[in-house]
C-alpha positions as CSV (number, residue, x, y, z in Angstrom):
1,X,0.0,0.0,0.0
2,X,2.9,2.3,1.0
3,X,4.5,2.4,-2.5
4,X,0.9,3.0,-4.4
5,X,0.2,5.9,-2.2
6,X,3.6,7.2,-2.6
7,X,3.4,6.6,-6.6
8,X,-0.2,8.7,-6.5
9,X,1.7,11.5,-4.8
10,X,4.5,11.5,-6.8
11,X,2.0,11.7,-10.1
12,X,0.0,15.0,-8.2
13,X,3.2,16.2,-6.2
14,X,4.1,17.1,-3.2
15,X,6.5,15.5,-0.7
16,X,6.6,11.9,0.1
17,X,7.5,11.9,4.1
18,X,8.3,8.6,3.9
19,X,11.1,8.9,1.2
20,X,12.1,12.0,2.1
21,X,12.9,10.4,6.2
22,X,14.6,7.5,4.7
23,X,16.8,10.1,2.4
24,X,17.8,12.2,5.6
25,X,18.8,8.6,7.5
26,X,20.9,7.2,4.5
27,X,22.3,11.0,4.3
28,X,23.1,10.6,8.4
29,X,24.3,7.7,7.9
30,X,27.0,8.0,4.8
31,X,28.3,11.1,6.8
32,X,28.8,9.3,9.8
33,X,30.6,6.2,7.9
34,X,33.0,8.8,6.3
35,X,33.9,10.5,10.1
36,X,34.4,7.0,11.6
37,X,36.7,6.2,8.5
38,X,38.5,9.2,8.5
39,X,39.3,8.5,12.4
40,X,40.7,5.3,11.5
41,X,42.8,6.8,9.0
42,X,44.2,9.2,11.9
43,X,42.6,12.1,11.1
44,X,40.7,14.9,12.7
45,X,39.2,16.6,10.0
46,X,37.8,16.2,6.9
47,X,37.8,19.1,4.5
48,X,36.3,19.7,0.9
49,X,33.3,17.2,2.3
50,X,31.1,15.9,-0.6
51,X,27.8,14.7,-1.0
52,X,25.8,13.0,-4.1
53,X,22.8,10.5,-4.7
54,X,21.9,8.8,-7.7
55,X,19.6,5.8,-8.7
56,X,20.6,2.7,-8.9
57,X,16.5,1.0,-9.8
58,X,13.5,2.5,-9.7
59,X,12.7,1.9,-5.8
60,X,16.8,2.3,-4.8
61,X,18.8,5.2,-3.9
62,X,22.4,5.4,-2.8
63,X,24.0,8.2,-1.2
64,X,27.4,8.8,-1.1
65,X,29.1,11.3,1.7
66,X,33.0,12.0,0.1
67,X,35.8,14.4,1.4
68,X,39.4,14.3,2.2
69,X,40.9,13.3,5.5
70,X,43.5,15.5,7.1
71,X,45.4,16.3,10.7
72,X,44.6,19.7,11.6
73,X,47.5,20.6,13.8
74,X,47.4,24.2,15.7
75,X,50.3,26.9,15.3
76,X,52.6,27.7,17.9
């Protein structure tokens, strides 16, 4: 039923809340992967941070969260 109703909203428009909650977890969640790789890397920053989505069916999304990882060191 979900996907029918979503698919009749999509046709008249407006926001689909369920989509749109599952695209802000995926979005919290590639972030997250890319700080907790970064750490392991040794950094403690990550600069020139990235973010893109694209389709890979018709009912699949991937996000991708993208950025370099540095060591920010302070000046004496």
């Amino acid at each position: 039923g979900g996907d029918i109703g979503a698919g009749l909203k999509g046709l008249l428009g407006g926001e689909i809340k369920q989509y749109v909650s599952m695209m802000e977890e995926s979005r919290d969640e590639s972030i997250q992967r890319c700080i907790d790789h970064a750490k392991e890397l040794g950094a403690n920053a990550i600069i020139t941070m990235r973010m893109d989505s694209d389709s890979i069916s018709q009912n699949m999304q991937e996000v991708l969260a993208y950025g370099t990882a540095v060591v920010i060191e302070k000046e004496d």
